[in-house]
C-alpha positions, 0 to 999 in steps of 0.5 A: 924237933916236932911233936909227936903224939899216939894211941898207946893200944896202938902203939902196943899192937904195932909193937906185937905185929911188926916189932917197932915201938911209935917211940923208936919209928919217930927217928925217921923224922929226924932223916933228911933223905926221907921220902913223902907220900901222901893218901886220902884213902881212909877220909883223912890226908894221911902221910906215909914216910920212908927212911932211916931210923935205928939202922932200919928203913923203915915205913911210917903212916902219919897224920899231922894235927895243927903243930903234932905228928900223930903216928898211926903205924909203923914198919919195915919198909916193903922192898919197893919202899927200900929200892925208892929209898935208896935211889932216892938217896943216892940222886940225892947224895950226887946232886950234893957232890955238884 
């Protein structure tokens, strides 16, 4: 299981802003069926996962430093983030079945 990691004043404002501690959003990391996106938008390659975790799908943006996932927010997932999901998971569980 990976090593995660976060800045507590952040964790505390996304807990304000949209109800979900850094603590609970690194469950995600534990779906198999998880997407992976990844952006340069802010100077740094910064990821952003969707999937499941306590029975949510969920949004999560990260950035990996050497062997540590440093959490950088968290959410629920936007409705065009939930229907990729899902496809997602659906293609997946067909190519299992085969």
């Amino acid at each position: 299981m990976p090593n995660f990691d976060w800045d507590p004043n952040k964790n505390k404002s996304n807990q304000e802003k949209h109800k979900i501690a850094f603590e609970d959003a690194s469950d995600v990391f534990n779906d198999k069926n998880r997407l992976e996106y990844v952006s340069d938008k802010q100077g740094e390659t910064r990821y952003l996962t969707v999937g499941k975790a306590f029975q949510a799908i969920i949004s999560v943006v990260y950035t990996p430093i050497n062997l540590i996932i440093r959490i950088i927010s968290a959410r629920r997932a936007s409705q065009d983030e939930r229907r990729a999901y899902l496809s997602n998971k659906l293609t997946s569980k067909e190519d299992d079945e085969s």
